[in-house]
Structures are given as C-alpha cells and as structure tokens.
N, C-alpha and C positions, 0 to 999 in steps of 0.2 A: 044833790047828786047831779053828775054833769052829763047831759045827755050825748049819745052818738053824735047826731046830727053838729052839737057844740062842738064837740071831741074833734071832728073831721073838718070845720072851719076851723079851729082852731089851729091847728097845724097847715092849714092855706088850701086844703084841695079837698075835695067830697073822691068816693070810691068810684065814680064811674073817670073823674080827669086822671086818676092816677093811673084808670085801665089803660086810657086813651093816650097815655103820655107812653107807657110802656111799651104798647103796640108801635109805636112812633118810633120810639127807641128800638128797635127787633127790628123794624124795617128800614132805618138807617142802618143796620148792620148789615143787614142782606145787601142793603143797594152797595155796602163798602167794597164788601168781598165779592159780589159779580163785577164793579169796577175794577177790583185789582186782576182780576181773572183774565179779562181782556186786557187791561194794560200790559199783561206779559204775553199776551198771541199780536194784540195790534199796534202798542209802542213800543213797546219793548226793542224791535229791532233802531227805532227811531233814535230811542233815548241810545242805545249800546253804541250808536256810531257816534253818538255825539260825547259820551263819555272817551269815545275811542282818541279823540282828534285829544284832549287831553292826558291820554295814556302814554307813560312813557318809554311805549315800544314805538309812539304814531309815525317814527322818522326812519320805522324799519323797514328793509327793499324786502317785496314782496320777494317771494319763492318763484325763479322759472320753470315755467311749464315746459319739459320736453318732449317735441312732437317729432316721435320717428317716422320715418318715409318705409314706404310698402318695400319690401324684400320684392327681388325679381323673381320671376316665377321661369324656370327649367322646366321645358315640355317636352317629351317622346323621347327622353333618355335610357338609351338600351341597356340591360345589364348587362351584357356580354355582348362583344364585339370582336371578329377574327384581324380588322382593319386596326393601322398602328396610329392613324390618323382619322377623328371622325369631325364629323360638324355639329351643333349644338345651333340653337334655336329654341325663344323663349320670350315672354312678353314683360313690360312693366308698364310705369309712366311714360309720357309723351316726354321727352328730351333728357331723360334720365342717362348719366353714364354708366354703364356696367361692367364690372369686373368678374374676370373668371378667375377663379381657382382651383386648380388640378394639384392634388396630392400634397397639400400647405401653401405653396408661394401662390402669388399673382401672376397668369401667363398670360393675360390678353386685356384689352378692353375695349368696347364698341359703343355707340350710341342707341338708343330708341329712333323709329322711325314716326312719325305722324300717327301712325296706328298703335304706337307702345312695340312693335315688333322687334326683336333684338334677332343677331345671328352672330356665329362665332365659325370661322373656317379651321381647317385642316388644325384640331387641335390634337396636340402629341402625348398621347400614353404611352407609359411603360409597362411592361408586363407583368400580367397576373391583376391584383386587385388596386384599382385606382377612387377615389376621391377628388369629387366635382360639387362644387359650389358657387355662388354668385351670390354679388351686391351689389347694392344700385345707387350711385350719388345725383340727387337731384342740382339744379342750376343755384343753387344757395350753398352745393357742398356741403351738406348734410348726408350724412351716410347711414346709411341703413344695416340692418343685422344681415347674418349669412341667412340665404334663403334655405330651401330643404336643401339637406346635404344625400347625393345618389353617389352608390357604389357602380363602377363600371367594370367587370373583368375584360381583360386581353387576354383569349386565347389563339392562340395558334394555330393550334396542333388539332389534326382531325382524330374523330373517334376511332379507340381500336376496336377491333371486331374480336371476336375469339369464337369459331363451330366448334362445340360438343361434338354434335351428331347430325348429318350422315361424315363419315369423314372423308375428306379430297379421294377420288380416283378409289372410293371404295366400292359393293356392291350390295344392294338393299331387297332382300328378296322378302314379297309378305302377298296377302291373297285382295289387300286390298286399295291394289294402285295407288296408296298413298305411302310418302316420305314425312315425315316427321324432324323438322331439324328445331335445333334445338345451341342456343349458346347466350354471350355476355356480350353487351359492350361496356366499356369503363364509366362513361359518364351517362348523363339525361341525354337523349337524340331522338330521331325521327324516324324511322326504322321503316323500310318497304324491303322484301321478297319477292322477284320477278315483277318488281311493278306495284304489288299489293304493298298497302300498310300494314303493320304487324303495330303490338302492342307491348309495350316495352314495362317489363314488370318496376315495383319499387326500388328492385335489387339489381333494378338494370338488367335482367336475365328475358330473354325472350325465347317463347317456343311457339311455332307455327306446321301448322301440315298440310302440303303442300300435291295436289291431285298431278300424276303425271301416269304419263305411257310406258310400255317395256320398252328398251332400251337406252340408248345417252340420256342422258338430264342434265342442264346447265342451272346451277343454281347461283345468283346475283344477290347478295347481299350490300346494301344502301344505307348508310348511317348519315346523318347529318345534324351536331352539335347543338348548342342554342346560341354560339358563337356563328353557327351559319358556316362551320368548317365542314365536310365532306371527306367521307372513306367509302370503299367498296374491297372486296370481298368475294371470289368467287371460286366454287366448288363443284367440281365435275364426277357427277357416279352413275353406274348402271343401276339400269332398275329391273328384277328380273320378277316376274308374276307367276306364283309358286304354285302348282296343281294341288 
C-alpha cells in the first residue's frame, strides 16, 4: 500500500505547498484587479491621449467656443411718457458701441464712457405703445443679444374727469356740513380735492366728503396721468344747512 506522505511527493508537492501556492495565486488576482482599477482613474487619461494622437479623427478642428458679450443694461425707463421725445441712459462695458432700437429698426448709436455709462438724446416715439431695446458691440465687433426689451407708452392726452355728484351750480342741503362728491376718471391718476389727495378706486371711480360752510363752495377737482398729463375740473354749489 502506498502511503499519503508517498502519494503527495509523488505528485511533486506535500498539502501545506499547495496551500501556500494557492494563497499566492488569490493574491496575484487581487493585486491584478486593484491594478487594473487604478489604471482606469490614473492612466487611463494618459494612455486615451496617446491612443488619441493615433485616432483617426486626431486631425479634426476642435469645436469654437462662443463667448457672447454682456447685453447693455437700460435704466429708469418710464412706462409712460406725455413727451414726444425722451432721453435714455444705461450702463455696459467700458468702450462698448450701443445700439438702440425703438419699435424694430436701429435709431441711434453711442459709445460707453470710461465708467461703462451710455446716454441716448432726444429719442423719437410714436404714439401709443412703443418698443425699446439695446445691444452692445464690443472693440472685436462682436455683438451681443437684445438686452431687456421695455414697453414705453405716449400719452398725450390728459385725464377726463366726469362729477356724479354734487352737480355744477346745484344746491346741497343736509344737517351735516358735509358734501359728498362722487365721480370717474378714465384712466389710473393722482387725484386731489381742494388740495386733498383722494383715493382713486380699481374702477377708477372715486368718492370723497368734503367738510364745508353754508354758502358758495368751490370745488377743484385735479387728475394727473401716469403719463404726468394734467386735467382740472371745477364745480360751483350752494350749500344750505338744513334745521
């Protein structure tokens, strides 16, 4: 009979070299795969450029990068304006050209000053709702997008007034020394009664009551636009104090 011990030289290795070859072999595998693991975080960029130079795109023009230039920035642009000509003012780059644009075409152009400051004179609207915008071409002529685009109205025309009540050259008899007037005006305004401000409803409608003496009453009614146009208004009634 052939013993173990025979058995295991026999075939060239005893049970503890063959552990020890195994264990050898498991940790070549490990050390394989943590190699390859980092080969693809810390060569891999190394090896890909060098594969690159013989790829056959390596003769391609990169892609240009387009760098647009800052839009000019439009400041204290009024919505509404009674004036047929106003002036504009606005900041950008330092030596930036600027273009304005009222209602599509190009009407003007100015430079920046040292401080980016731009300014545009006596520019010309038409009536009713206008359209204003600017761009800004830097010293390379490169141009930039339309900045915010602002709506400007031209109005003209001052607010109408319309009394309810009390009405012209009528007579207001009640016990307690007050008037009560009451009426519209067509648009948003600013609205004073003898001086007072009054409070001008959503609906445009205002009603105010108004402390006075027996006798004449002049009453002054004041509108003023957000155009900054201007209407008056005025109604003369007795006032008689009723026993």
């Amino acid at each position: 009979m052939v013993t173990r011990k025979y058995r295991s030289k026999q075939y060239g290795m005893g049970e503890e070299e063959l552990s020890k070859k195994l264990i050898k072999t498991m940790l070549g595998i490990i050390g394989l795969i943590v190699f390859v693991i980092l080969a693809l975080f810390v060569f891999a960029p190394t090896f890909g450029s060098a594969f690159g130079l013989l790829s056959k795109n390596r003769n391609a023009k990169e892609e240009a990068v387009t760098v647009r230039i800052r839009p000019p920035t439009l400041s204290n642009v009024p919505t509404s304006t009674k004036d047929t000509k106003i002036n504009l003012a606005g900041y950008a780059n330092e030596g930036d050209t600027i273009k304005l644009f009222v209602n599509g075409p190009e009407v003007a152009q100015t430079t920046t000053g040292a401080d980016g400051i731009f300014n545009f004179i006596s520019i010309e609207l038409i009536k009713g709702r206008n359209t204003v915008f600017a761009k800004a071409v830097n010293t390379k002529n490169e141009e930039s997008e339309a900045g915010e685009i602002f709506t400007i109205i031209l109005d003209t025309e001052g607010p109408k007034i319309e009394v309810d009540s009390p009405k012209d050259d009528s007579t207001v008899r009640n016990l307690d020394r007050r008037i009560t007037i009451t009426g519209k005006i067509n648009e948003k305004a600013t609205l004073k009664i003898n001086g007072r401000m009054v409070i001008q409803k959503p609906d445009f409608t205002f009603e105010y009551i108004l402390g006075v003496k027996s006798g004449d009453v002049e009453i002054k009614i004041e509108a003023v636009d957000e155009a900054g146009n201007k209407n008056e208004e005025t109604i003369n009634v007795k006032y008689q104090e009723t026993s």
